[in-house]
C-alpha positions in Angstrom: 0.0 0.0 0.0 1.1 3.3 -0.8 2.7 5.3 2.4 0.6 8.8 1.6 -2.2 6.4 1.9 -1.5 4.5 4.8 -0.8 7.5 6.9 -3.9 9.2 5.8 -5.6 6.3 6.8 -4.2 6.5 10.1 -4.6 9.8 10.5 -8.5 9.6 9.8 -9.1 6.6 11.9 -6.7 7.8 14.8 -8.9 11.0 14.8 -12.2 9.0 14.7 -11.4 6.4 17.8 -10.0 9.3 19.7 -13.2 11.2 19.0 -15.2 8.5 19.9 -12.9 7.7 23.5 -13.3 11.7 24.5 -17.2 11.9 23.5 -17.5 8.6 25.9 -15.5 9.9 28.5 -17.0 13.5 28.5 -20.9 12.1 28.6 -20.5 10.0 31.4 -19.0 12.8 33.6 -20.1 14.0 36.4 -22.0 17.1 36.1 -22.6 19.5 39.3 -25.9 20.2 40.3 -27.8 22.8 38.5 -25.2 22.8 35.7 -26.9 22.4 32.1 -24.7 21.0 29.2 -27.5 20.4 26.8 -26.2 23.4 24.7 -22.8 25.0 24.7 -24.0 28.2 25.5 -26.1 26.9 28.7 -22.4 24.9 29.5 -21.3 28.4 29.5 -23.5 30.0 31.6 -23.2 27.3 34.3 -19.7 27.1 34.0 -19.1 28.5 37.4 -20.9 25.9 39.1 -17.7 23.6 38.4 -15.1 23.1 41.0 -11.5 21.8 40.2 -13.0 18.1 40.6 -15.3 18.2 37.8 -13.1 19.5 35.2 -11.1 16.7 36.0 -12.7 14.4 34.0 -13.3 16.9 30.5 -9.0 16.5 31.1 -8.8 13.2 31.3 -11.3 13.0 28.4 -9.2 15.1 26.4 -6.3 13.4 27.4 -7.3 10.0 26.9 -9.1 10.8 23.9 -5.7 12.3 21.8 -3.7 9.9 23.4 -5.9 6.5 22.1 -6.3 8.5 18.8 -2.6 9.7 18.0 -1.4 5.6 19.2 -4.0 4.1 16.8 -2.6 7.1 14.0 1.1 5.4 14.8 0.6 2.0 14.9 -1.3 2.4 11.4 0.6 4.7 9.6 4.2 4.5 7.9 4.9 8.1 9.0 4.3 7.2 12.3 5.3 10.5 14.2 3.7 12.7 11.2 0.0 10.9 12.0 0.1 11.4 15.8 1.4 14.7 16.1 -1.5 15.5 13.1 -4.1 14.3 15.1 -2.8 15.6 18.5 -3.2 18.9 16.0 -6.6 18.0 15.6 -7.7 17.7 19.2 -5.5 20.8 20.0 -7.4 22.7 17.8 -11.1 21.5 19.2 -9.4 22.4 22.6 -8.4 25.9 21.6 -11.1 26.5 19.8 -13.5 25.4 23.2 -11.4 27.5 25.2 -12.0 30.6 23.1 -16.0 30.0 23.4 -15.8 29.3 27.0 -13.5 33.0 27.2 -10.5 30.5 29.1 -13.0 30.1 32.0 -11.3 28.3 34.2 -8.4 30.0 33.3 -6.0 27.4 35.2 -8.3 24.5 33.7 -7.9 26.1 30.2 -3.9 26.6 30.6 -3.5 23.0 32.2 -5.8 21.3 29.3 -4.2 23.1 26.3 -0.3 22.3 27.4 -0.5 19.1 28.6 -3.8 16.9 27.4 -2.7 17.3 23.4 0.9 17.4 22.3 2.5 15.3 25.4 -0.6 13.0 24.9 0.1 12.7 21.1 4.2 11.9 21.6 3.3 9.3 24.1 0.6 7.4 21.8 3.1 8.0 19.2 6.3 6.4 21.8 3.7 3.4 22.8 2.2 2.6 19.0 6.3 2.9 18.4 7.3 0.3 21.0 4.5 -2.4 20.6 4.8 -2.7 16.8 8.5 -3.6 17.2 
């Protein structure tokens, strides 16, 4: 098979499975009471209902989510470190974009999720898919 091909592949099923392990992760969280996430913009207006313990699952969701999607990117691809570190791109940019409708509120939640739930996520899926296809 072509490499282009392959990695595309990866890419696009990396991005899909690690879609589908953050929207599983994200809607069975925890949400505080009176907090309304059946629209973004009610998310947003009971955002301050959230203490530091419910946001920790969005992170791990985030987390978990880039990191199942950039090692499944890896282990497909022949560019292995292109693919995860395109779809740790990918998630990056849902984050950043989420963060910019949410106006960085939590600001520490926002800071924390962007710098360490993406790219560190995407080079260790990458460093795993790496070692177990040996």
């Amino acid at each position: 098979m072509n490499t282009t091909v392959k990695t595309i592949i990866g890419i696009v099923a990396g991005f899909a499975i690690g879609s589908f392990v953050n929207r599983t992760i994200v809607s069975n969280c925890p949400i505080p009471a009176g907090a309304d996430v059946s629209t973004i913009e009610t998310l947003k207006n009971t955002l301050h209902l959230y203490g530091f313990n419910d946001l920790i699952y969005p992170f791990l969701a985030h987390a978990m989510g880039t990191f199942v999607g950039a090692f499944v990117a890896a282990f497909i691809a022949y560019k292995k470190m292109v693919a995860a570190q395109v779809v740790s791109f990918m998630f990056f940019l849902g984050g950043l974009y989420m963060a910019f409708y949410l106006d960085f509120k939590p600001l520490e939640f926002s800071i924390i999720d962007l710098l360490f739930a993406y790219f560190p996520m995407g080079i260790l899926g990458f460093l795993v898919a790496k070692k177990v296809s040996k």
